[in-house]
C-alpha positions as CSV (number, residue, x, y, z in Angstrom):
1,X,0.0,0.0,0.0
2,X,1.6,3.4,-1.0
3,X,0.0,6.7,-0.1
4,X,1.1,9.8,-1.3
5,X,3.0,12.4,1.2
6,X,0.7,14.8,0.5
7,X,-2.5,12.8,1.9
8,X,0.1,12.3,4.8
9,X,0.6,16.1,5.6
10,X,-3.3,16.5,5.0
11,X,-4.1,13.7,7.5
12,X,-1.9,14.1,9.9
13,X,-3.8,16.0,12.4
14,X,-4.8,15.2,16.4
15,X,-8.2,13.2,16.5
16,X,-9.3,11.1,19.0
17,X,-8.3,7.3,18.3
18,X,-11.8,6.1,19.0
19,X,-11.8,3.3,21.5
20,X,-14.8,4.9,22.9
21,X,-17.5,7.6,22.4
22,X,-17.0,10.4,24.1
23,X,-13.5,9.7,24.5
24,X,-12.1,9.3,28.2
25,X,-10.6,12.9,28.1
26,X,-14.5,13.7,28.2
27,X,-14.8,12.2,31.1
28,X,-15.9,13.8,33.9
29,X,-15.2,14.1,37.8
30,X,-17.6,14.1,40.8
31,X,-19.5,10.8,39.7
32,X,-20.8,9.3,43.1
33,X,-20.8,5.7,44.7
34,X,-24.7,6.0,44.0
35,X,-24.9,6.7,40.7
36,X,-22.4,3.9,39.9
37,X,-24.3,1.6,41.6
38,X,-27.8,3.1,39.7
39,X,-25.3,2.4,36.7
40,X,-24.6,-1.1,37.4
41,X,-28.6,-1.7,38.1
42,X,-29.7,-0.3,35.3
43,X,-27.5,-2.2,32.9
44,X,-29.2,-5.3,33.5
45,X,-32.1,-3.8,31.3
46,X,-29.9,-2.5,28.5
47,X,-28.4,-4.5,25.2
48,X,-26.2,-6.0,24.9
49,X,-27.4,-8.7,27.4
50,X,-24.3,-10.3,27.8
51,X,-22.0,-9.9,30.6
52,X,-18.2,-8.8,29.7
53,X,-15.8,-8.2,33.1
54,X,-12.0,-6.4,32.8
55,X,-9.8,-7.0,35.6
56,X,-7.1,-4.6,35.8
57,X,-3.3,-5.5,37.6
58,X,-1.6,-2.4,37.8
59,X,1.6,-3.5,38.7
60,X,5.1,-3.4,36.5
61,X,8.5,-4.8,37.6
62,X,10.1,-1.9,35.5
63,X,8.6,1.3,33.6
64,X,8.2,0.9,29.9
65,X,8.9,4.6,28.4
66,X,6.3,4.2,25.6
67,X,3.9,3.1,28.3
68,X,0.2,5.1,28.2
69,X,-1.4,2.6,30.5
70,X,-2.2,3.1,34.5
71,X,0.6,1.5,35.8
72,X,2.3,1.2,39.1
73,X,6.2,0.2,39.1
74,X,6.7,-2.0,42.3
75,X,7.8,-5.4,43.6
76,X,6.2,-5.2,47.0
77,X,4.8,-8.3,47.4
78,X,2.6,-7.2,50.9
79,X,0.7,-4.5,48.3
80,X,0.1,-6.9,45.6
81,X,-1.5,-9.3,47.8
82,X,-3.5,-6.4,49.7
83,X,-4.9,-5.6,46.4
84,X,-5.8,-9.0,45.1
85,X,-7.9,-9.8,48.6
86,X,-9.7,-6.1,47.6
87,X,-10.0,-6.7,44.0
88,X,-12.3,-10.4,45.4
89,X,-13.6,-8.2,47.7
90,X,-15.0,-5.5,45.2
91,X,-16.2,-8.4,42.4
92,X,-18.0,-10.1,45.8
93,X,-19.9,-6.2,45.9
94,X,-20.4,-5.8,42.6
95,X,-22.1,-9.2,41.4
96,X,-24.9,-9.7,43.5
97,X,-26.3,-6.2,41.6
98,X,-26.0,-7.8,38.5
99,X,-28.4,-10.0,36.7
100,X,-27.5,-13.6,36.9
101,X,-29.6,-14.8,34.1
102,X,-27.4,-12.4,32.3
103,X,-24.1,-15.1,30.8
104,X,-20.7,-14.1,30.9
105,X,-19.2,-14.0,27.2
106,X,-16.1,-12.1,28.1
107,X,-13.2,-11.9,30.5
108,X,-9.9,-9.9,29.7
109,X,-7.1,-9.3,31.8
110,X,-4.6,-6.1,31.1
111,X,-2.5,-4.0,33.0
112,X,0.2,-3.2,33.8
113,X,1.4,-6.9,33.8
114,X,-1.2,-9.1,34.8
115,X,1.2,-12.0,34.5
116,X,3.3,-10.4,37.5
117,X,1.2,-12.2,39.8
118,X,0.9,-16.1,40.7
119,X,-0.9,-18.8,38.8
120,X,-2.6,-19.5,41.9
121,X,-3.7,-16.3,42.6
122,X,-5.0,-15.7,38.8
123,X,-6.8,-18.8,39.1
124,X,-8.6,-17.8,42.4
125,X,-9.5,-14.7,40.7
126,X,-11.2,-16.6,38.2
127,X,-12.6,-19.6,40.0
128,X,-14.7,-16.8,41.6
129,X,-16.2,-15.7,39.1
130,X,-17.2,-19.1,37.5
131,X,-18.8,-20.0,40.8
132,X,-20.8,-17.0,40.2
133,X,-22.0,-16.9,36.7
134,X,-23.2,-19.0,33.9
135,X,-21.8,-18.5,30.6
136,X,-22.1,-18.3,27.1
137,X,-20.9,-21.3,24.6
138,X,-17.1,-20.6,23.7
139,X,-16.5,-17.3,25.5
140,X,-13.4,-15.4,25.1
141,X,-10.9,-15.2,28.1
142,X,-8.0,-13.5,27.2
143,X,-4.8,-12.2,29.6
144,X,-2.1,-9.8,28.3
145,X,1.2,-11.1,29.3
146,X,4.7,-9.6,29.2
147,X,6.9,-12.6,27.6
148,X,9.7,-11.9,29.7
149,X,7.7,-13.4,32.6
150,X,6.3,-16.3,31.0
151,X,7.4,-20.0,31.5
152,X,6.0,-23.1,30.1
153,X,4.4,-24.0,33.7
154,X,2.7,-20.6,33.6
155,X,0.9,-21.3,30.2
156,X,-0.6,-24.0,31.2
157,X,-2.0,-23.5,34.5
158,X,-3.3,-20.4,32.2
159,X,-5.1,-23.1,30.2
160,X,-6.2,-24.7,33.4
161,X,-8.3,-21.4,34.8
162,X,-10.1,-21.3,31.3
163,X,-7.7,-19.0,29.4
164,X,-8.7,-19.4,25.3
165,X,-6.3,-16.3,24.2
166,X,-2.6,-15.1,25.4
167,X,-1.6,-11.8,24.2
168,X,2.0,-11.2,24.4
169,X,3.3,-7.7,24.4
170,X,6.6,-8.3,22.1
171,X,6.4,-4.6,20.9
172,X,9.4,-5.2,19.0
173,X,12.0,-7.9,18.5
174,X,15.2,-5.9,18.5
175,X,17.6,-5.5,21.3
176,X,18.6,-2.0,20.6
177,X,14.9,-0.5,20.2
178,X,13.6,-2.5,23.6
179,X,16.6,-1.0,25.8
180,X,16.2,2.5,24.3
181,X,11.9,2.1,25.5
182,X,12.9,-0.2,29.0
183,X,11.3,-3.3,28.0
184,X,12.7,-6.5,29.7
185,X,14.1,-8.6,27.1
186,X,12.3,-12.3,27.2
187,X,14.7,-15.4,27.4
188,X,12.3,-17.9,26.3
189,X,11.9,-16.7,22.0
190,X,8.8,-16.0,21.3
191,X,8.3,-18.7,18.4
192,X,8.9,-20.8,21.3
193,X,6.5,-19.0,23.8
194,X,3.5,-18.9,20.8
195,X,4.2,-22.7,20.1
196,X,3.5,-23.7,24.3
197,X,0.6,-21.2,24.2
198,X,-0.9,-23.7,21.4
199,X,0.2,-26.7,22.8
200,X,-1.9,-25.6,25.8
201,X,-5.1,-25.8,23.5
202,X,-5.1,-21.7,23.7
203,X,-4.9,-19.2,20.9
204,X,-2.1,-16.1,21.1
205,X,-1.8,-12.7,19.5
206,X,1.2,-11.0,19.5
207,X,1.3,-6.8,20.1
208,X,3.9,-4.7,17.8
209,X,4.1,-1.1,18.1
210,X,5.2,1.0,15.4
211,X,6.8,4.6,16.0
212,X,9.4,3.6,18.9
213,X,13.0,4.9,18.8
214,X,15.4,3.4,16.1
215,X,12.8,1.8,14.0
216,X,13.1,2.1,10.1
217,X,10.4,0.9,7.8
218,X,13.3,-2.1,7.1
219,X,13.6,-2.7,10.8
220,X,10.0,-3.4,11.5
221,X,9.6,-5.2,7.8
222,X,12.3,-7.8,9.4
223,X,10.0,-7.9,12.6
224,X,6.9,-8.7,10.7
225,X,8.8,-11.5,8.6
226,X,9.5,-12.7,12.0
227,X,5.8,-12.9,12.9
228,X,4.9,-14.3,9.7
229,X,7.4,-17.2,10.7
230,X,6.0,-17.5,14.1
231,X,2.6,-17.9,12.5
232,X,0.6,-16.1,15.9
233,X,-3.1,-16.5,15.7
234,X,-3.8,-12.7,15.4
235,X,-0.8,-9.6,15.1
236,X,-1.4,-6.1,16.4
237,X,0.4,-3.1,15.0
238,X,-0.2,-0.4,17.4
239,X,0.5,3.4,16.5
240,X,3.0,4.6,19.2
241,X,0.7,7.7,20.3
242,X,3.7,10.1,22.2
243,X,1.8,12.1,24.6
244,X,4.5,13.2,26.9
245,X,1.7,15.9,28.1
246,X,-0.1,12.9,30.1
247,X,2.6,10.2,30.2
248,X,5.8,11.8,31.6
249,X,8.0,8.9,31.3
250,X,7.4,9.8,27.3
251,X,9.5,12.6,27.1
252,X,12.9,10.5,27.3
253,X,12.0,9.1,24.0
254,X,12.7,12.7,22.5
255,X,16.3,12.1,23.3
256,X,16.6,9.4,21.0
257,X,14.3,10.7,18.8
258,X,10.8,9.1,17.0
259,X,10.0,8.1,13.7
260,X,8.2,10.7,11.5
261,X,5.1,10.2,10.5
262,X,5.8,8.8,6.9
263,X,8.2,6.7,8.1
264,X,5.7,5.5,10.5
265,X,3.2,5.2,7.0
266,X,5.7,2.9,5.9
267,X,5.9,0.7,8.6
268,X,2.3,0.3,8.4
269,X,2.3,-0.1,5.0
270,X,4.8,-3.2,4.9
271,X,2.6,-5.0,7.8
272,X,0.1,-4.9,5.6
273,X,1.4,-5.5,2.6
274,X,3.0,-8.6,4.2
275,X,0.4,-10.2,6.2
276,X,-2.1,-10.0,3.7
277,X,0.1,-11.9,1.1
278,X,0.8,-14.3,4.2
279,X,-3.2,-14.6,4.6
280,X,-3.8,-13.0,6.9
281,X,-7.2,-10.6,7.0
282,X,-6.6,-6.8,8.6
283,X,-9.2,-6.1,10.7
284,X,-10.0,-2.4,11.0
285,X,-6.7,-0.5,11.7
286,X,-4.1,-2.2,13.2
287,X,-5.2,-5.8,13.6
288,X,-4.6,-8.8,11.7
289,X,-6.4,-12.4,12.0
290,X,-6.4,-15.4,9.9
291,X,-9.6,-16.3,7.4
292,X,-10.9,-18.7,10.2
293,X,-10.8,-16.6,13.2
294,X,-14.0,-15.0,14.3
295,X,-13.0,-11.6,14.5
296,X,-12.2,-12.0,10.5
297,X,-15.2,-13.8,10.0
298,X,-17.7,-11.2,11.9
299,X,-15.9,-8.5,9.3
300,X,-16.6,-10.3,6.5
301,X,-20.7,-10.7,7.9
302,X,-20.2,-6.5,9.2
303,X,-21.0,-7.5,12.5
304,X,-17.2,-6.7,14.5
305,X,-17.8,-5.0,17.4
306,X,-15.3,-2.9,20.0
307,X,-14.9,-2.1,23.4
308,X,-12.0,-0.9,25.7
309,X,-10.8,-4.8,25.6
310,X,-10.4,-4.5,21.8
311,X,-11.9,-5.9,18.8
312,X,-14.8,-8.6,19.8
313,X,-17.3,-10.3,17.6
314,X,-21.2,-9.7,18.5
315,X,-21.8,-13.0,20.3
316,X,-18.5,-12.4,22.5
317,X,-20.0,-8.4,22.7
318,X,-21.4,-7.3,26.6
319,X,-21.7,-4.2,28.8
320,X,-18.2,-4.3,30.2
321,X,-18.0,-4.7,34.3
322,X,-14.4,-3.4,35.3
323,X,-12.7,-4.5,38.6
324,X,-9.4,-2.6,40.3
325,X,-8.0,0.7,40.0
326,X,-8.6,2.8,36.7
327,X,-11.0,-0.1,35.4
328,X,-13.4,1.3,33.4
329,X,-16.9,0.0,33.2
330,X,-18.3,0.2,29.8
331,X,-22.4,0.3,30.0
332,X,-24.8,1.3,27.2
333,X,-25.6,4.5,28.7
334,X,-22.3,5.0,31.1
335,X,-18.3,5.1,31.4
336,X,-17.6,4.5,34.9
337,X,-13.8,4.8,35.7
338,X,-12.2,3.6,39.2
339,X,-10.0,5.6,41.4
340,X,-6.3,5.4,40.1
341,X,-4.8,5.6,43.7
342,X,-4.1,1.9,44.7
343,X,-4.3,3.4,48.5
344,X,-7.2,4.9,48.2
345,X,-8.6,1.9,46.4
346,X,-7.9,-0.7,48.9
347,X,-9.2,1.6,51.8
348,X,-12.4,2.4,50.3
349,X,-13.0,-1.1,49.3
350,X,-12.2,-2.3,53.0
351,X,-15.2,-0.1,54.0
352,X,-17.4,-1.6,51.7
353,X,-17.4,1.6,49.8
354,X,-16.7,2.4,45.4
355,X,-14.2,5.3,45.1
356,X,-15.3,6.6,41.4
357,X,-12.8,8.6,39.5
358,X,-14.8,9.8,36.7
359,X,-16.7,8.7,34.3
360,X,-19.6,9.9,31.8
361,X,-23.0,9.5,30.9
362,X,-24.5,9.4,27.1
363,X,-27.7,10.9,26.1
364,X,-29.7,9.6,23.2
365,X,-27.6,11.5,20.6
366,X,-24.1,10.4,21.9
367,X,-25.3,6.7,21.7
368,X,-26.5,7.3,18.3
369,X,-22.8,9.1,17.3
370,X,-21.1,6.3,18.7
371,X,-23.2,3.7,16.9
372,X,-21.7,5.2,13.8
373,X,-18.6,5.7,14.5
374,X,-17.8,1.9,15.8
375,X,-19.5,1.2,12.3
376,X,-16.4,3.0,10.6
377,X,-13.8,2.0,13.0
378,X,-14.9,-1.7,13.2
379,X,-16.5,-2.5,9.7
380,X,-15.2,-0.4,7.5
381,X,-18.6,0.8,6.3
382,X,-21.7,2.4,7.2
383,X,-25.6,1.7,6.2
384,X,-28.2,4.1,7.0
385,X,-31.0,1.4,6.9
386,X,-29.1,-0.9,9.4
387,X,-28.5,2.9,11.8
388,X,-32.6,3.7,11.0
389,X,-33.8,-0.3,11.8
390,X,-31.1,0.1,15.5
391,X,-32.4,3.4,16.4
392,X,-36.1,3.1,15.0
393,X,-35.4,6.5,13.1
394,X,-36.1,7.5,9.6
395,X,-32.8,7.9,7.2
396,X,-33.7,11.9,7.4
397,X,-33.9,11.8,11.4
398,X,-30.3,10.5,11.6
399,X,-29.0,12.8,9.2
400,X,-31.0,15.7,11.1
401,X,-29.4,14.3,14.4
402,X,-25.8,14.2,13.5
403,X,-25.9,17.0,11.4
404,X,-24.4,14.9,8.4
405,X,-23.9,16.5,4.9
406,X,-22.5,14.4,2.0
407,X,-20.1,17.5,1.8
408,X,-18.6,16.2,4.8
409,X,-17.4,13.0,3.5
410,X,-16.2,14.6,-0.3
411,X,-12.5,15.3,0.4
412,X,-12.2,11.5,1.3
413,X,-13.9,10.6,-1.8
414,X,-11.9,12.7,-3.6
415,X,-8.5,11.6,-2.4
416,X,-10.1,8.0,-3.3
417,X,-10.4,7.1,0.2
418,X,-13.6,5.6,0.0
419,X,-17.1,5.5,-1.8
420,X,-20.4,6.7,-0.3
421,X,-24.1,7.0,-2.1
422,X,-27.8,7.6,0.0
423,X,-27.8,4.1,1.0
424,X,-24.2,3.3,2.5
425,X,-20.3,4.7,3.1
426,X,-17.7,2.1,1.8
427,X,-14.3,2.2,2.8
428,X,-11.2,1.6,0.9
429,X,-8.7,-0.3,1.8
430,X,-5.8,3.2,1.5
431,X,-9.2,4.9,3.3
432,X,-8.3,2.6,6.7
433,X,-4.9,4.1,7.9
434,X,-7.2,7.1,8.0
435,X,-10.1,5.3,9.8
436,X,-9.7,8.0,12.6
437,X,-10.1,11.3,10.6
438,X,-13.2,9.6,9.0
439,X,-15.0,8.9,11.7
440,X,-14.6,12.1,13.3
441,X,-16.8,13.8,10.5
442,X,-19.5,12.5,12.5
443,X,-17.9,14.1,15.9
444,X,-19.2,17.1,17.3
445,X,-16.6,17.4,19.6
446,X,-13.5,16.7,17.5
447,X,-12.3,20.7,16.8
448,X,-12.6,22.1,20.3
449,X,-9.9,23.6,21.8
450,X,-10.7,21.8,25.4
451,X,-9.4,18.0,24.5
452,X,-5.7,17.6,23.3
453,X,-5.1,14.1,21.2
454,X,-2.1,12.2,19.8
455,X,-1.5,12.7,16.1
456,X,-3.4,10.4,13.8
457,X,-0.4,9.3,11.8
C-alpha cells in the first residue's frame, strides 16, 4: 500500500483514536458511589445482554517509556496481595447487583502486567467468578502477558483457569529498540512461547508497536517476517501515540528521537502489505487475524464489534464490568472509571465503599454518534437502513441528528479514500490508515480547543 505524502501532511492532524465515544478525556469528575451503583442496576435492562468483566493489575517490575497505561512500578509483594484480597472483595460487591440470568461471554485481563502475579492467585480470581456466573458457549478469556515473565508451567495453569487467548506484548524484537523504550528482554523466544501457548489448547496474539525509537520501515519489515514465521493466531500493530503531556516517562523518548510520520506510513504499509500476502485478514486499523478466526469472519458478515478490551465479535460483545483501580466499566448508557490511587482503592474497598474517578454519561444522541462511528472503525462501512432499523429513526432523522452532509465526506472521496451513495459509506482499503479522521466527521466534539489528542499518523 503506497499513499502519497501529501495525503500524509493532509491527515496528519490530532483526532481522538476512538476506542470509545465520548472519549475518556471527556470524562468527567464528581460521579458518586450512587450513581455507579444506579449504573450497574440499570445495565441489567440495557443490550447488549451479555455480561463482559476487565480485571485490571496495575503493577510493573520496571517502567516501559512508551507506556500510556495506568501503571504502578513496584515489587512489593505485601501490596500486591493487599490488592488482590480487595480486588475479590469488590467483584463479591459488585455481582450480586448484576443479573444472573445475564451469561458471561467475556473476561480480559490487562494492565500493567497481569502475569506479574501467581498462577494461583489468577486462578482464584477466576474460580470466583465461574462459581458465580453462567456462561455463554465458547466465550473469550483472554490475559495480556509480558513474555519476559512467562514460562511453560505458567501457560498452562493459564489453560487450566479457562484462558482461550494469550496476548503477548513483544512490541518489538530488537535488542537496541527494547533497551532504548525499558522493556525486559524475554529469554524464552517468542516462536517458542506462541508454540507452548498452542500446545496448551489456547490461541495467542502477538502486540507490535510501530513509531518507537530506532525503528526504520526495514527494521519493523524484518520484525513482521518474524511474525509471519512464528505464524501467531492474530498480530497487532499499534500506532505509538507520544503524549508526553499525560505520560511523563514519554518525554525521554525525545532524546533518541521518533520516527516521522511517513516513516511511520511505511511501517504500516509493509505489515500490511506482508500479512495480507501471508493470509492474513486486517481487521480495522491495526489488527490482523487469519480467514478462520471469528473476529475475521464477523468482518466479512459487518458484524465486529469494540470495546475498551479490543476488537470482539457480537456474540462475544457485553456491557463491560471493570474490577481494580482505573477499570473502566463500559455500559450502554455509562463510562464508569475507578479511582487510580491503589491506597485509596484498597481503603475504600475495606469499607465496603466504590471510590469513582470519573466517568460519563451518554444521552440519546451520543449513543446514536457512537453507533456510527464503531461502524467506521470496526466495519469499515456504514448503512443508514441498518443505523434507522437500530435506532427506530427515519434515514432523514439520523442525518437531522448528527448533522451529516455528504459534503462532509467529499474530500475522502476525492483523495479516493472511499465511496459513499444515499444508502451506504464504503471504505477503501488506502481509506483505513485514515479510519480515525473519517469517523470524526461524525464528531461534534473533534475541533474544540478543550481536549488535546495524539496525532493520527
Amino acid at each position: 500500500m503506497k499513499i502519497s505524502p501529501s495525503l500524509i501532511k493532509k491527515y496528519n492532524v490530532p483526532v481522538p483514536r476512538y476506542t470509545s465515544y465520548p472519549p475518556a478525556n471527556f470524562f468527567e469528575g464528581n460521579i458518586t458511589q450512587e450513581q455507579y451503583i444506579n449504573a450497574i442496576e440499570k445495565s441489567n435492562n440495557d443490550k447488549p445482554e451479555n455480561i463482559s468483566i476487565y480485571i485490571h493489575i496495575p503493577f510493573c517490575k520496571q517502567q516501559c517509556l512508551y507506556c500510556g497505561c495506568n501503571n504502578i512500578v513496584t515489587n512489593n509483594k505485601e501490596l500486591m496481595h493487599k490488592y488482590v484480597q480487595s480486588l475479590k472483595a469488590e467483584m463479591k460487591m459488585v455481582f450480586p447487583m448484576i443479573d444472573h440470568h445475564r451469561k458471561v461471554s467475556q473476561i480480559h485481563w490487562g494492565g500493567g502486567t497481569p502475569n506479574v502475579l501467581s498462577e494461583e492467585t489468577v486462578a482464584e480470581i477466576m474460580d470466583l467468578i465461574k462459581q458465580e456466573f453462567q456462561f455463554i458457549k465458547n466465550p473469550e478469556m483472554a490475559i495480556e502477558c509480558h513474555p519476559a515473565h512467562l514460562t511453560q508451567k505458567y501457560i498452562e495453569k493459564l489453560s487450566d483457569s479457562g484462558f482461550t487467548r494469550i496476548s503477548l506484548g513483544v512490541q518489538d524484537f530488537q535488542e537496541k529498540v527494547l533497551n532504548a523504550v525499558n522493556r525486559e528482554i524475554p529469554e524464552i523466544p517468542v516462536a517458542e512461547l506462541s508454540k507452548m501457548i498452542h500446545d496448551a489448547g489456547m490461541t495467542d496474539n502477538i502486540d507490535l508497536i510501530y513509531g518507537l525509537p530506532y525503528q526504520t520501515e526495514d527494521s519493523f519489515s524484518k520484525d513482521i517476517d518474524k511474525i509471519i514465521e512464528i505464524s501467531p493466531d492474530r498480530l497487532v500493530t499499534f500506532s505509538y501515540a507520544h503524549v508526553p503531556w499525560i505520560k511523563k516517562a514519554q518525554k525521554k523518548l525525545e532524546e533518541y528521537g521518533l520516527p516521522e510520520a511517513d516513516e511511520k506510513l511505511k511501517m504500516f504499509g509493509q505489515a500490511w502489505h506482508k500479512m495480507k500476502q501471508a493470509g492474513y485478514i486486517p481487521i480495522g486499523l491495526d489488527h490482523y487475524a487469519r480467514p478462520e478466526d471469528p473476529l475475521a469472519q464477523a468482518l466479512k458478515n459487518k458484524t465486529l464489534h469494540r470495546n475498551f478490551q479490543g476488537y470482539c465479535t457480537l456474540e462475544t460483545t457485553g456491557q463491560v464490568y471493570a474490577f481494580g483501580v482505573t477499570g473502566i466499566s463500559q455500559f450502554n448508557g455509562a463510562y464508569i472509571q475507578n479511582i487510580k490511587g491503589i491506597e485509596d482503592y484498597i481503603k475504600a474497598i475495606g469499607e465496603n465503599k466504590f471510590l469513582v474517578e470519573k466517568g460519563y454519561f451518554l444521552n440519546n444522541k451520543e449513543k446514536l454518534i457512537r453507533y456510527v462511528i464503531d461502524e467506521i472503525m470496526c466495519n469499515n462501512y456504514l448503512s443508514w437502513t441498518q443505523v434507522s432499523d437500530a435506532f427506530g429513526m427515519t434515514r432523514d432523522e439520523v442525518i437531522k441528528e448528527l448533522n451529516f452532509s455528504d459534503d462532509k465526506l467529499l474530500s475522502f472521496k476525492k483523495d479516493d479514500l472511499l465511496d459513499f451513495d444515499e444508502n451506504e459509506i464504503k471504505i477503501h482499503d488506502e481509506g483505513r490508515f485514515f479510519l480515525r479522521n473519517i469517523a470524526a466527521v461524525f464528531d461534534p466534539h473533534v475541533n474544540d480547543s478543550v481536549h488535546r489528542y495524539s496525532k493520527a499518523l
